[in-house]
C-alpha positions in Angstrom: -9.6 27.4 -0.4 -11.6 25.5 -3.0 -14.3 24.0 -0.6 -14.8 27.5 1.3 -15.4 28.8 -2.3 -17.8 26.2 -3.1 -19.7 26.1 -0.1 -19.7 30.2 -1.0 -21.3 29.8 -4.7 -23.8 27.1 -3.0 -25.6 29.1 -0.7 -26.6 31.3 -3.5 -28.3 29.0 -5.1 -32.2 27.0 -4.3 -32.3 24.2 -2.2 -33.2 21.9 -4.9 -30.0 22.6 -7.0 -27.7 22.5 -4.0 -29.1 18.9 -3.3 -28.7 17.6 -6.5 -25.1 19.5 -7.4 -23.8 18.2 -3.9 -25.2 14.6 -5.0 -23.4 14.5 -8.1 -19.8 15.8 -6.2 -20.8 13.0 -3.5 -21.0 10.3 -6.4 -17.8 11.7 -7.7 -16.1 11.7 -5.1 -16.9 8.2 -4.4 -16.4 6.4 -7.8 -12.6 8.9 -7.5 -12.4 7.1 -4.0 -13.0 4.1 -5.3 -10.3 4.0 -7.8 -7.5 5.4 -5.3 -8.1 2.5 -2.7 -8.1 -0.1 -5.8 -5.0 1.1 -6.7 -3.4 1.3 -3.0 -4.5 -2.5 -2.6 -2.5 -3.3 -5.7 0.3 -1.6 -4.4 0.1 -3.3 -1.6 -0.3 -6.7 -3.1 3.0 -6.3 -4.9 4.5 -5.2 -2.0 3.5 -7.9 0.0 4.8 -10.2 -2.7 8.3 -8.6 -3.2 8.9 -8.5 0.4 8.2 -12.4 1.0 10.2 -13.3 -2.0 12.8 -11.3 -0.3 12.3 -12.8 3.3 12.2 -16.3 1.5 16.2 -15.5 -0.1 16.9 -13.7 3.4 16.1 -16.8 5.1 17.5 -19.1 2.5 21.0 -17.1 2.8 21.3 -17.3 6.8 20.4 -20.8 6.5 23.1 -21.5 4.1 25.6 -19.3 5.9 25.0 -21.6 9.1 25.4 -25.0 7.6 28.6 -23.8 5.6 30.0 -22.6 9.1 28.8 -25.6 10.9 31.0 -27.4 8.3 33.9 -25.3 8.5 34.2 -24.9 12.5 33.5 -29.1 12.5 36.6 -29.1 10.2 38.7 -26.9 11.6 38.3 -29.5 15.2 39.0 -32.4 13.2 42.3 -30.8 11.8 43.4 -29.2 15.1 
């Protein structure tokens, strides 16, 4: 595993570089962090806009399924 093997390489080395070379990976790992979660939250955003353009036809479709068999049962009384 990658980690074990760095954890291995760090302990050989002084205090004072382990600091600083851990610093640096922290700060990487961050600004990488960073860009994964910006690009999540854009997912989402377009997501979140497909689906309630969706829901909005969805709803748009039932609503005109009811009225055009409101009209059609209320026509089918009158000619009976």
């Amino acid at each position: 595993m990658r980690t074990r093997r760095i954890a291995e390489q760090a302990e050989k080395l002084p205090k004072t570089y382990k600091f600083a070379i851990f610093d640096i990976i922290d700060d990487k790992v961050e600004s990488d962090m960073d860009k994964v979660l910006l690009k999540i939250e854009n997912i989402e955003k377009r997501l979140e806009s497909k689906m309630d353009t969706q829901f909005k036809m969805l709803l748009w479709t039932i609503g005109v399924s009811f009225t055009i068999l409101s009209i059609l049962i209320t026509t089918l009384k009158f000619i009976e």
